[in-house]
Each structure stands twice: as structure tokens, then as C-alpha cells.
N, CA, C and O atoms as CSV, one atom per row, in Angstrom:
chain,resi,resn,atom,element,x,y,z
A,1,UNK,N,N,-4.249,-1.755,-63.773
A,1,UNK,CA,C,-4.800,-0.716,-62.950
A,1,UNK,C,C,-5.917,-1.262,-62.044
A,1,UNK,O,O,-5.805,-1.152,-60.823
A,2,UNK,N,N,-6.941,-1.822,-62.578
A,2,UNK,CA,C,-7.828,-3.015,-61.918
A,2,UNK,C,C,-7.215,-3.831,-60.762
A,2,UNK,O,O,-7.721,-4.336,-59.761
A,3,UNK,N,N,-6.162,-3.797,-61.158
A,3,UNK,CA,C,-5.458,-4.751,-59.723
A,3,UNK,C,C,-5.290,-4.461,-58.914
A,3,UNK,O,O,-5.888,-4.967,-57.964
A,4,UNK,N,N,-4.083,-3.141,-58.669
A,4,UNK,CA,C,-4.056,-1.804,-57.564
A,4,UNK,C,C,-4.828,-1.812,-57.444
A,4,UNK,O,O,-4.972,-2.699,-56.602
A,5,UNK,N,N,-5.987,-1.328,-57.723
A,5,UNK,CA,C,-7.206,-0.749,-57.266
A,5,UNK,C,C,-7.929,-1.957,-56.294
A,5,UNK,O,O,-8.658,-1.732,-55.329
A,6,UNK,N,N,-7.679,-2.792,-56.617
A,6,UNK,CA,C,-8.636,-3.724,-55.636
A,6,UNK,C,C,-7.500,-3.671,-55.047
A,6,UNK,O,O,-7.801,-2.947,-54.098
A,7,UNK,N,N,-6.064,-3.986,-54.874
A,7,UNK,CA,C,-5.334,-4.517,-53.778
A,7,UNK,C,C,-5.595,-3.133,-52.930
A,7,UNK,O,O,-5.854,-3.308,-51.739
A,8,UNK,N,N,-5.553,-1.608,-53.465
A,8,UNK,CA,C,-5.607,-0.881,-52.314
A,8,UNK,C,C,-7.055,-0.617,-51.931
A,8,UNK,O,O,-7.340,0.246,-51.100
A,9,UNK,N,N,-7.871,-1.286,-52.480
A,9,UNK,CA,C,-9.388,-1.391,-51.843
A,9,UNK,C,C,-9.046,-2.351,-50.405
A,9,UNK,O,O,-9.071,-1.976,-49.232
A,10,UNK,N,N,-8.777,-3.488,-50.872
A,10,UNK,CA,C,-8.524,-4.170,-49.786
A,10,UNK,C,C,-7.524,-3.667,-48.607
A,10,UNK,O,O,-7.779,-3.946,-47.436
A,11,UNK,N,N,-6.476,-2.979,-48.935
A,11,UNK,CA,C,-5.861,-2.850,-47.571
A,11,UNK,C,C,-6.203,-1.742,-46.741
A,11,UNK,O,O,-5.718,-1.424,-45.655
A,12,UNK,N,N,-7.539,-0.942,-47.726
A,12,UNK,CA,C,-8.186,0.592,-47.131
A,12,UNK,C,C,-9.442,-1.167,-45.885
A,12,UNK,O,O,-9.774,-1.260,-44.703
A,13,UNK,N,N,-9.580,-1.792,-46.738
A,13,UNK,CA,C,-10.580,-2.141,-46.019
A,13,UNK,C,C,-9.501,-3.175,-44.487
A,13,UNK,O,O,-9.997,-3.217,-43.361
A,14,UNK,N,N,-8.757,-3.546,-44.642
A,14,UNK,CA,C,-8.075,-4.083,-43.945
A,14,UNK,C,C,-8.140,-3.026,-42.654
A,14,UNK,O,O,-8.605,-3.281,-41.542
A,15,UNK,N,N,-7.414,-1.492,-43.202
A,15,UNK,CA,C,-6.963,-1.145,-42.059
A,15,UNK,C,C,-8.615,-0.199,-41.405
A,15,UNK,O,O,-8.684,0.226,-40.252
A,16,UNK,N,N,-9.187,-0.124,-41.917
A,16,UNK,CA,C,-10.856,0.064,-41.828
A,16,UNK,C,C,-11.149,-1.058,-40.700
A,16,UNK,O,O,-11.310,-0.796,-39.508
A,17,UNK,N,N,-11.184,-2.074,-41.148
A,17,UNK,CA,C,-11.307,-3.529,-39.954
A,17,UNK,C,C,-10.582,-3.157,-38.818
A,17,UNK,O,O,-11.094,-2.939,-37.720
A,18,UNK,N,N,-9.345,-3.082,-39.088
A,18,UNK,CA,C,-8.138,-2.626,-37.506
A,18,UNK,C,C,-8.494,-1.656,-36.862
A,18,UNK,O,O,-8.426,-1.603,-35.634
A,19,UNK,N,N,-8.928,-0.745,-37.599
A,19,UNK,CA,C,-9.007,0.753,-36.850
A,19,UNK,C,C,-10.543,0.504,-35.700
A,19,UNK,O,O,-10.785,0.805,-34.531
A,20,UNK,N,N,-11.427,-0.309,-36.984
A,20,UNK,CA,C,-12.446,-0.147,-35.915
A,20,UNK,C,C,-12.615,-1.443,-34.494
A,20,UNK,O,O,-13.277,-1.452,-33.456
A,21,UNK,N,N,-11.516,-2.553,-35.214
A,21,UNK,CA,C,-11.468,-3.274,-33.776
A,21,UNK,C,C,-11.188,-2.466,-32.902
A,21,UNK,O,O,-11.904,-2.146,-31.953
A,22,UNK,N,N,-9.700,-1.922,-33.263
A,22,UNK,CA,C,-9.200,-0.682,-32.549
A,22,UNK,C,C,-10.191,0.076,-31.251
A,22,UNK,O,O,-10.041,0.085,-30.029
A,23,UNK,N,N,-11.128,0.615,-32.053
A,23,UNK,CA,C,-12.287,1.535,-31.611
A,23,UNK,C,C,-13.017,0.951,-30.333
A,23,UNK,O,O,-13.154,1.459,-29.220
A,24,UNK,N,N,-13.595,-0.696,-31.001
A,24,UNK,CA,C,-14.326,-0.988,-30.264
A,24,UNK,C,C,-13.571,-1.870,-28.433
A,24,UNK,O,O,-14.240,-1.994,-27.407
A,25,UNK,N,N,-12.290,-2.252,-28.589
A,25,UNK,CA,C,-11.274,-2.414,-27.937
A,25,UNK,C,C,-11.368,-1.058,-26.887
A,25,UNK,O,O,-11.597,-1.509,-25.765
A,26,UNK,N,N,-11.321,-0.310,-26.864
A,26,UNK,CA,C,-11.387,1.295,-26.547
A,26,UNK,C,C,-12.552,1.480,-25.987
A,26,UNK,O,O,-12.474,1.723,-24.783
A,27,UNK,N,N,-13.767,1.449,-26.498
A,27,UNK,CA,C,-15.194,1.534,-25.864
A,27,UNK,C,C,-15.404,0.434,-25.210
A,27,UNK,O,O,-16.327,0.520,-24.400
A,28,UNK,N,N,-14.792,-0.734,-25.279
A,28,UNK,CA,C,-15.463,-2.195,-24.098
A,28,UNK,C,C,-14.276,-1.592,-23.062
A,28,UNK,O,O,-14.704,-1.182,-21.983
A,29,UNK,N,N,-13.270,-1.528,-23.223
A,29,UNK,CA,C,-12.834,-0.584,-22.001
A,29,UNK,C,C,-12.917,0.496,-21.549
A,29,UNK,O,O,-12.610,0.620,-20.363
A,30,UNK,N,N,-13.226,1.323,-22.077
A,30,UNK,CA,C,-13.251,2.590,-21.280
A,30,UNK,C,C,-15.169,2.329,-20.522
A,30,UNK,O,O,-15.522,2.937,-19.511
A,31,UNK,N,N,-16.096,1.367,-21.266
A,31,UNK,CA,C,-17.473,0.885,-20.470
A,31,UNK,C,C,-16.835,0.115,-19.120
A,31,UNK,O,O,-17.028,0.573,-17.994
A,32,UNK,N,N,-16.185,-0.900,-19.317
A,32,UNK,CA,C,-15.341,-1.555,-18.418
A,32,UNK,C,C,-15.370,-0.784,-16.732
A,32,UNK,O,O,-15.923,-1.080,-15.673
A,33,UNK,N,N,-14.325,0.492,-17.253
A,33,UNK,CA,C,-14.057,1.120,-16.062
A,33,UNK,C,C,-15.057,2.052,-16.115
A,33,UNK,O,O,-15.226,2.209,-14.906
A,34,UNK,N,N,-15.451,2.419,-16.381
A,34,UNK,CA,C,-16.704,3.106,-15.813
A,34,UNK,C,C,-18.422,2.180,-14.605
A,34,UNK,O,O,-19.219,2.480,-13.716
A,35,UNK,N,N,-18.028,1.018,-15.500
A,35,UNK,CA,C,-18.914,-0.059,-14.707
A,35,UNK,C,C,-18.104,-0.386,-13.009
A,35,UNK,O,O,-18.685,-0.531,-11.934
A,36,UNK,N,N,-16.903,-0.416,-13.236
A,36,UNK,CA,C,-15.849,-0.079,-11.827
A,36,UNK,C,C,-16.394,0.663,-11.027
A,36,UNK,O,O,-17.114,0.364,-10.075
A,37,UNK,N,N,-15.927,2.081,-11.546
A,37,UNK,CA,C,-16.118,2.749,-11.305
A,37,UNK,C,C,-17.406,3.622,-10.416
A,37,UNK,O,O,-17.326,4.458,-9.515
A,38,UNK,N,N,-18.600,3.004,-11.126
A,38,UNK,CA,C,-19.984,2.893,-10.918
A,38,UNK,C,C,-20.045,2.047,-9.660
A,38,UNK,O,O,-20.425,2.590,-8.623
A,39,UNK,N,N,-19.783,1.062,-9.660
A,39,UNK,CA,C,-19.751,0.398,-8.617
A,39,UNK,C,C,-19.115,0.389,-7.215
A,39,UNK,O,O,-19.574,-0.075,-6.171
A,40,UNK,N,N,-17.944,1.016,-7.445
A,40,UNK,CA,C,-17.515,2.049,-6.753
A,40,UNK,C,C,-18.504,2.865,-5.674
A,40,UNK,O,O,-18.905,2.582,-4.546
A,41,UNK,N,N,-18.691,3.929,-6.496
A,41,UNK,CA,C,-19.789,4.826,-5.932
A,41,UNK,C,C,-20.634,4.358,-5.216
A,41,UNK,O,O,-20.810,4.739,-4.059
A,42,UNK,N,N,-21.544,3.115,-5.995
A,42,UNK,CA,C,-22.786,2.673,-5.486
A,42,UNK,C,C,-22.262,2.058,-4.107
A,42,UNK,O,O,-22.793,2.642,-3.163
A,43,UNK,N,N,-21.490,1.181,-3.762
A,43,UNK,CA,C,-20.474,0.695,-2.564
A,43,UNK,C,C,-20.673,1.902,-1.370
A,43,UNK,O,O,-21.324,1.839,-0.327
A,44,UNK,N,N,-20.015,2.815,-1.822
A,44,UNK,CA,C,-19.282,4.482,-1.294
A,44,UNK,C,C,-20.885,4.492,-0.577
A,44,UNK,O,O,-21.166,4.278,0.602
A,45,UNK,N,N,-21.767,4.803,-1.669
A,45,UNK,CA,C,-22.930,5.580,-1.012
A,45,UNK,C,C,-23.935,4.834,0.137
A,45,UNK,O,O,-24.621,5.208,1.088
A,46,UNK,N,N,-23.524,3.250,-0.690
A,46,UNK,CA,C,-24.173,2.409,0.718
A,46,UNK,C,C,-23.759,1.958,1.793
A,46,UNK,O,O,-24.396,1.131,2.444
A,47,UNK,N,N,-22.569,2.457,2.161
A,47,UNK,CA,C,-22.287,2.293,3.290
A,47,UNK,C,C,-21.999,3.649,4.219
A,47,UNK,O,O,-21.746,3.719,5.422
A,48,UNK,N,N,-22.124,4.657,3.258
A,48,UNK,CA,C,-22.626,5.867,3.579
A,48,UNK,C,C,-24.318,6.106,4.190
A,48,UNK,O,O,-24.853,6.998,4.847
A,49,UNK,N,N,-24.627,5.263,3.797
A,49,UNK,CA,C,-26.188,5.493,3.900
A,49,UNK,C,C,-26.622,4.264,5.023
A,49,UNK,O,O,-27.642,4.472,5.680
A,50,UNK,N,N,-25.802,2.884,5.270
A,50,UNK,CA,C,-26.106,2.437,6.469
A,50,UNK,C,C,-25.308,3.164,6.984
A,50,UNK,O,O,-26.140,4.048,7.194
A,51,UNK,N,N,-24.303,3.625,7.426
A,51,UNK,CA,C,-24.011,4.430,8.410
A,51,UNK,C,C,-24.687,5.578,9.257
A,51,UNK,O,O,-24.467,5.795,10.448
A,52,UNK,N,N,-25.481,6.222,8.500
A,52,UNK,CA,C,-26.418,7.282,8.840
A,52,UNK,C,C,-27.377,6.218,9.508
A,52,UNK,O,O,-27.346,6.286,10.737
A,53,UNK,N,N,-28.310,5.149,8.943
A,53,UNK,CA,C,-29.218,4.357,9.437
A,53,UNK,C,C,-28.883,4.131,10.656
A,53,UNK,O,O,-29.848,4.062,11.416
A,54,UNK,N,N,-27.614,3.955,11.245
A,54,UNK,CA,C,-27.055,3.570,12.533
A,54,UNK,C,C,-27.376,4.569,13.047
A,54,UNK,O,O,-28.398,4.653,13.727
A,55,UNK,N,N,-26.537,5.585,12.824
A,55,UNK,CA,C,-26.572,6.346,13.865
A,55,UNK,C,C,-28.211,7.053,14.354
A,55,UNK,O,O,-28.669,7.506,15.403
A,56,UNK,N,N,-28.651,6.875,13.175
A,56,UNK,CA,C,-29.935,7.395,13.465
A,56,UNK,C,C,-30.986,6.098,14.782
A,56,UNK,O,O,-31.812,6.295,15.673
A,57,UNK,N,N,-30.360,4.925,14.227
A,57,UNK,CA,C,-31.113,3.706,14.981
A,57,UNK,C,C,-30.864,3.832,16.728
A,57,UNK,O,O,-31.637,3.612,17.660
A,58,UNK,N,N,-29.260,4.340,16.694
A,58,UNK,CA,C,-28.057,4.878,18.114
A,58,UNK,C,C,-29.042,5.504,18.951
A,58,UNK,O,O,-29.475,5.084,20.024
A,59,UNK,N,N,-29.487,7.038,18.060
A,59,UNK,CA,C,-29.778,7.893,18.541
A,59,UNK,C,C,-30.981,7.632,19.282
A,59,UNK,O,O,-31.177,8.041,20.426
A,60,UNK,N,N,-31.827,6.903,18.565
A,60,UNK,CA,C,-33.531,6.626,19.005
A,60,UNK,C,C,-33.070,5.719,20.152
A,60,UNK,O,O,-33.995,5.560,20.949
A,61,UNK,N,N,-32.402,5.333,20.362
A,61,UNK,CA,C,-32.413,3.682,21.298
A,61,UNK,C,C,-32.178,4.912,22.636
A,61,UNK,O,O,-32.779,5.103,23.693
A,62,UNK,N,N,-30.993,5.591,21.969
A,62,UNK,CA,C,-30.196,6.094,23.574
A,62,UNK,C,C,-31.853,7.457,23.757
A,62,UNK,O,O,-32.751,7.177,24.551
A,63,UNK,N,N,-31.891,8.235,23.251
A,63,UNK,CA,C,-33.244,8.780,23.676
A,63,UNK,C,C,-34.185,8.451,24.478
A,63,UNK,O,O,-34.755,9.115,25.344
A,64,UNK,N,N,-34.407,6.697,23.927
A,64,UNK,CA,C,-35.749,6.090,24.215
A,64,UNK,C,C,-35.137,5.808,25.986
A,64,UNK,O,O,-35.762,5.952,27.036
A,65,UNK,N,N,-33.832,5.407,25.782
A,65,UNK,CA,C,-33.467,5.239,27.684
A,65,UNK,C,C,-33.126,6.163,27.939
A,65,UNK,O,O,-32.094,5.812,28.511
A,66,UNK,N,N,-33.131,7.460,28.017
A,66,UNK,CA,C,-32.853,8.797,28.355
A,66,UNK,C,C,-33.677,9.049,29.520
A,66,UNK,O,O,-34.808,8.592,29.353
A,67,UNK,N,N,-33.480,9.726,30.863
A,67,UNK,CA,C,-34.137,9.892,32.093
A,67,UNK,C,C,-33.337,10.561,32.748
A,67,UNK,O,O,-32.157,10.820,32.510
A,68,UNK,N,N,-34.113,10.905,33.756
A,68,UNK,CA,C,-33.376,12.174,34.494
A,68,UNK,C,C,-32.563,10.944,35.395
A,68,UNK,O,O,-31.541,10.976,34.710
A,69,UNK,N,N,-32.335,10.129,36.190
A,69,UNK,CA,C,-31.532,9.055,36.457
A,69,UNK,C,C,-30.407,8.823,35.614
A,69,UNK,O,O,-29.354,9.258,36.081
A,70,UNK,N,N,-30.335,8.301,34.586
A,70,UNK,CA,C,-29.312,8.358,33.387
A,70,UNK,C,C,-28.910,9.481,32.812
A,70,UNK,O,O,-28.052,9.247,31.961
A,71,UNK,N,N,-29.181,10.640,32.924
A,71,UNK,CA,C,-28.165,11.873,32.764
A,71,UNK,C,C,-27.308,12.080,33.764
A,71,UNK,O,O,-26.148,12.465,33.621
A,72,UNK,N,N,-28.200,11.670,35.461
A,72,UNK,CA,C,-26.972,11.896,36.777
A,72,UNK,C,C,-25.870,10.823,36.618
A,72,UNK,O,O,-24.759,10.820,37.148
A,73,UNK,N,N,-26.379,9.968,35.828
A,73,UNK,CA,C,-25.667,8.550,35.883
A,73,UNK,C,C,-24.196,9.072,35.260
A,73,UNK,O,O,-23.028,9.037,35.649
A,74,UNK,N,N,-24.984,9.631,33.941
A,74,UNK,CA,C,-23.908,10.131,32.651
A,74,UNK,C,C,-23.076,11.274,33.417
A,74,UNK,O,O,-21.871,11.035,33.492
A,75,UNK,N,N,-23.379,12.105,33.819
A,75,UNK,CA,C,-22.497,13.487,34.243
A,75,UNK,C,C,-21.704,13.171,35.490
A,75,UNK,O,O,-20.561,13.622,35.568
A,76,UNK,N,N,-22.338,12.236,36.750
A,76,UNK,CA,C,-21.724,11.766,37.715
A,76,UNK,C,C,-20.361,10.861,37.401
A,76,UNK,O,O,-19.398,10.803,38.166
A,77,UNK,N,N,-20.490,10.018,35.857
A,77,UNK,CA,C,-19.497,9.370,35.702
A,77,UNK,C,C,-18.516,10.632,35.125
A,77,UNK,O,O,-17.350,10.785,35.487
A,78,UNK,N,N,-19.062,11.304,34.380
A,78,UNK,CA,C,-18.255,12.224,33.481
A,78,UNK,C,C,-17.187,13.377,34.508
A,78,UNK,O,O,-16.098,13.654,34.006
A,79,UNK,N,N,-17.493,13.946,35.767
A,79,UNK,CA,C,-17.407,13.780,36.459
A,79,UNK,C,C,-16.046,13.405,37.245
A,79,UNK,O,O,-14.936,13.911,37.411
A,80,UNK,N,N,-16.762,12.200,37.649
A,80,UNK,CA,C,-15.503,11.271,38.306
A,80,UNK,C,C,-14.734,11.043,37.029
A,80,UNK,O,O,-13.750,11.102,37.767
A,81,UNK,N,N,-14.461,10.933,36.385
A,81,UNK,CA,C,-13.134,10.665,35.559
A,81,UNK,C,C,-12.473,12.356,35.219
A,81,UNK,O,O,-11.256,12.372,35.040
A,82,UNK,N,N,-12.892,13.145,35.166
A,82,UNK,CA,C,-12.321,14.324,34.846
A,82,UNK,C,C,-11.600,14.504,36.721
A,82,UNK,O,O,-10.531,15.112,36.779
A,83,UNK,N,N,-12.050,14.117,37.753
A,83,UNK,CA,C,-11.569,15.192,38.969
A,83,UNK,C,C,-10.564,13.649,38.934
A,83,UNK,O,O,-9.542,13.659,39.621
A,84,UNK,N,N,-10.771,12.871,38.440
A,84,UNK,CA,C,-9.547,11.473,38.866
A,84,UNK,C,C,-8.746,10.887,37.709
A,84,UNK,O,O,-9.133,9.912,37.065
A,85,UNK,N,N,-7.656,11.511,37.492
A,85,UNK,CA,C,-7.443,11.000,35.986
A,85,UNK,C,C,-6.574,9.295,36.001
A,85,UNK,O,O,-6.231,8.698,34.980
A,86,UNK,N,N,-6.462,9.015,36.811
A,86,UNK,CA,C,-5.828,7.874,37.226
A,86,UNK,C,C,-7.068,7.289,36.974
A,86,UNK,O,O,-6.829,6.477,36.080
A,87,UNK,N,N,-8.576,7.216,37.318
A,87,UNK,CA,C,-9.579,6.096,37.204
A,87,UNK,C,C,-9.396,6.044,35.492
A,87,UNK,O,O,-9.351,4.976,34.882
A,88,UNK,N,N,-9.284,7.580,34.733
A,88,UNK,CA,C,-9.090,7.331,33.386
A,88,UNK,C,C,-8.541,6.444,32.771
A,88,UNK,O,O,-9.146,5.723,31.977
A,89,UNK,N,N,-6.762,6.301,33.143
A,89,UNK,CA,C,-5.716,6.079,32.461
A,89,UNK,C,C,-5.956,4.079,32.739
A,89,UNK,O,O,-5.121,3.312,32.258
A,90,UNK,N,N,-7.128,3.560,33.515
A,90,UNK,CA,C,-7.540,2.237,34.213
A,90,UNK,C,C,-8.119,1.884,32.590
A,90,UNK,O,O,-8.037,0.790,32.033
A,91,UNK,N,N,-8.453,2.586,32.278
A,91,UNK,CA,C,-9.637,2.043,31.048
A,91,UNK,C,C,-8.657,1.596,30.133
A,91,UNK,O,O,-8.995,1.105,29.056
């Protein structure tokens, strides 16, 4: 009886060992993709966030040369390409 008893001690502990490699197999991956994942995002948001920097950098530049000269400039061209669509179709 002593014998069983240790042999099924041991194979409770055997599959005790498997189950929890098992486990931990499972948590280094599922950390895995989440670290992906994470990184991911962080990617996503920073080039989300220089993008805004641009446009915001765009905006100040074209402001800063903004003048009543360079609006006739802007609408005079805008303008000539709407009454000439042939100068358009050149571009």
C-alpha cells in the first residue's frame, strides 16, 4: 500500500509539475503579446502625436508669412486655376 501511495504521490506531483509548466508557458505568452501589443500603441500614439507637432509647426510657419500680399497671391492663384482648368490638368 506504501508503494501506490508514493507511486501516485509522484505522478499527482508529476502532473502538478506539467500543469504548472503548462501555466507558466501561458503567462510568458499571453505577457509576450501584450508587450506587442503595448508597443503597438506606444508606436500608434507617437506618430500620432508627431503628426499633430507638424501640423501645428505648418500652421505657425504659414501664419508667420501670412500678409495681405500672400492672400492676393493665394486667391489670385486659386482663381486662375478654377476659371482655367487646362492650367489645372498642367500640374
Amino acid at each position: 500500500m506504501r508503494g501506490q501511495s508514493k507511486a501516485e504521490a509522484e505522478a499527482e506531483a508529476g502532473r502538478m509539475a506539467l500543469h504548472t509548466a503548462q501555466e507558466i508557458a501561458k503567462i510568458r505568452a499571453q505577457a509576450e503579446m501584450e508587450i506587442v501589443a503595448a508597443g503597438k500603441a506606444a508606436r500608434m500614439e507617437l506618430k500620432r502625436y508627431s503628426a499633430h507637432l507638424a501640423v501645428a509647426l505648418a500652421e505657425q510657419q504659414v501664419r508667420a508669412r501670412m500678409n495681405a500680399a500672400a492672400e492676393d497671391a493665394l486667391v489670385s492663384g486659386f482663381v486662375h486655376e478654377v476659371a482655367n482648368p487646362a492650367a489645372r490638368a498642367l500640374r
